[in-house]
C-alpha positions in Angstrom: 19.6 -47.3 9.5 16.7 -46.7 11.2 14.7 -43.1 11.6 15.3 -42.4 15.0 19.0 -42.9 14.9 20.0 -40.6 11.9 21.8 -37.2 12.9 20.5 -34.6 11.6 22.1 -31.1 10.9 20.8 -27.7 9.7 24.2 -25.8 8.4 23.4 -21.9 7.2 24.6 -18.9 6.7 22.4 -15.7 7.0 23.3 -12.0 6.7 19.9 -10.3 7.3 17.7 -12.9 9.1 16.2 -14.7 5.7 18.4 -17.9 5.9 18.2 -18.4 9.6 14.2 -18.0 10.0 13.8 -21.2 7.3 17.1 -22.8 8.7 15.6 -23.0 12.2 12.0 -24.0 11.1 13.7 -26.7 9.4 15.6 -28.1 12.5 12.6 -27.9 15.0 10.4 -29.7 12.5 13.0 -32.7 11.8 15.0 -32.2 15.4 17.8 -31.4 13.8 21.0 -29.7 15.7 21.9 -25.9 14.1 25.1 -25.0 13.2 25.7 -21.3 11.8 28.4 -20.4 9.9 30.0 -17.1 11.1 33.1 -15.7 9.4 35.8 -14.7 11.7 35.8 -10.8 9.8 31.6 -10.4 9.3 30.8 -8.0 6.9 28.9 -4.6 8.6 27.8 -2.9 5.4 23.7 -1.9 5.1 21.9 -0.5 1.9 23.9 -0.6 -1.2 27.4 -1.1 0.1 26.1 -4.2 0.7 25.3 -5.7 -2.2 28.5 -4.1 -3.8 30.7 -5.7 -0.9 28.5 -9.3 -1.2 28.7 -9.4 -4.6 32.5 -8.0 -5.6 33.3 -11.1 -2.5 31.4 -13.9 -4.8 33.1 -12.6 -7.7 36.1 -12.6 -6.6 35.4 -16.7 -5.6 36.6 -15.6 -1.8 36.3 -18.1 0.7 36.6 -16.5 4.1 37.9 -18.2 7.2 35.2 -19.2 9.7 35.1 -19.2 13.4 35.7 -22.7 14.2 32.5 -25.1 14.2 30.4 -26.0 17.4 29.9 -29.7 16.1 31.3 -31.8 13.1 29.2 -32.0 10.3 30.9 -35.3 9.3 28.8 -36.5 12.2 25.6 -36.3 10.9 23.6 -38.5 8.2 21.2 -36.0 6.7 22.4 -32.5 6.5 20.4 -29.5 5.1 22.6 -27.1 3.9 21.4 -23.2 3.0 22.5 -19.9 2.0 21.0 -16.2 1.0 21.8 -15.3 -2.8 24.5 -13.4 -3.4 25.5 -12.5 -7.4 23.0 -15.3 -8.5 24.8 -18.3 -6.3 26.0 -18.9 -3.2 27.4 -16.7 -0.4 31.7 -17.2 0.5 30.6 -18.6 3.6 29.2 -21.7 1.9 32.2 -21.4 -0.5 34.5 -22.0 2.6 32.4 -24.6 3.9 31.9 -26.7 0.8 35.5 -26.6 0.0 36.6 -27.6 3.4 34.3 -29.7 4.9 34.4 -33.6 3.2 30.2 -34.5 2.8 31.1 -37.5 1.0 28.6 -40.4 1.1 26.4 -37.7 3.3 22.4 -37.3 2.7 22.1 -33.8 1.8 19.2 -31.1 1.2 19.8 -27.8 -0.1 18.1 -24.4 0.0 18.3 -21.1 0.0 17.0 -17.7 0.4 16.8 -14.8 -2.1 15.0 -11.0 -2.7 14.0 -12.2 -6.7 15.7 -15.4 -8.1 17.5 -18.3 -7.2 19.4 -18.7 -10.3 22.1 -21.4 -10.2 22.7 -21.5 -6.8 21.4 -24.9 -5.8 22.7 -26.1 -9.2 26.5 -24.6 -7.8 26.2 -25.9 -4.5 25.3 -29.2 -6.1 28.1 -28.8 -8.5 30.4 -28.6 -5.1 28.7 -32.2 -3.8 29.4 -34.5 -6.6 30.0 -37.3 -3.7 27.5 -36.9 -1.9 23.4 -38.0 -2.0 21.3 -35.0 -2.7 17.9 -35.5 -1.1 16.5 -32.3 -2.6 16.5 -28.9 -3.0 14.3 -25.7 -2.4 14.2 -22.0 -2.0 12.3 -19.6 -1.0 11.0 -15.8 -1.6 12.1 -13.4 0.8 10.8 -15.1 3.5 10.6 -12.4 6.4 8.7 -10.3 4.6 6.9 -12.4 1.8 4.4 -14.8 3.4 6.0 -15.9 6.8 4.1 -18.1 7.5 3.6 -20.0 4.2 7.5 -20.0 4.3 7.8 -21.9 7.7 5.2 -24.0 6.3 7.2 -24.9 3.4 10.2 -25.3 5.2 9.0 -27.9 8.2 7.2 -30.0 5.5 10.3 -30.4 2.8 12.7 -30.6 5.8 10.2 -33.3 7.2 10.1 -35.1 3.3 13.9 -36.0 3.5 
């Protein structure tokens, strides 16, 4: 398959802005298309509540139904996949998509977003791709406030390595 014929998509998930700033540096740098996931019931929580809310959901393993998808990721050849940290892993969002969405035999990149440590969250998302090529993995350090600019960086240059 040759470079200029893989389809490339950028799927993410942001709550506060984190996710989507590195999501859509990634897709201008490889011309990839965007697809955010939005759940149909959005949580509106700020300050605390919102961490308790985030991270009782997580917990709780809830996968949240999403307002249906602009494009099919089944589509695509590389897909970059990323999500803010929520409880030290993944947010439900993700959890509904990597549960319903089949990324078998798909190239995949992972990364993700988070206000101290990553944890296992690439290691759980990976977990949920057994079948599928992972291309690589990153994360990055509060990104909208932390060094904006190194974070685009960053992000164009892995997104640009797969």
């Amino acid at each position: 398959m040759e470079e200029k014929n893989i389809k490339k998509l950028v799927i993410y998930y942001s709550f506060e802005g984190n996710t989507k700033l590195v999501a859509e540096a990634m897709a201008e740098a490889i011309g990839a298309d965007l697809l955010q996931l939005r759940p149909k019931k959005e949580l509106k929580s700020t300050g605390f509540s919102k961490y308790l809310w985030g991270g009782s959901q997580v917990v709780m393993k809830k996968k949240p139904e999403l307002l249906p998808f602009e494009v099919n990721p089944r589509d695509y050849d590389l897909i970059l996949i990323g999500t803010p940290v929520w409880a030290w892993t993944y947010t439900p969002p993700i959890a509904t998509l990597l549960s319903t969405v089949d990324f078998s035999g798909k190239t995949i990149g992972l990364f993700s977003t988070h206000g101290g440590q990553n944890a296992k969250t690439l290691i759980n998302m990976r977990n949920q791709l057994k079948n599928s090529n992972i291309a690589g993995e990153i994360d990055f350090f509060e990104p909208l406030t932390k060094d904006t600019g190194n974070a685009i960086k960053r992000a164009k240059e892995w997104a640009s390595s797969l």
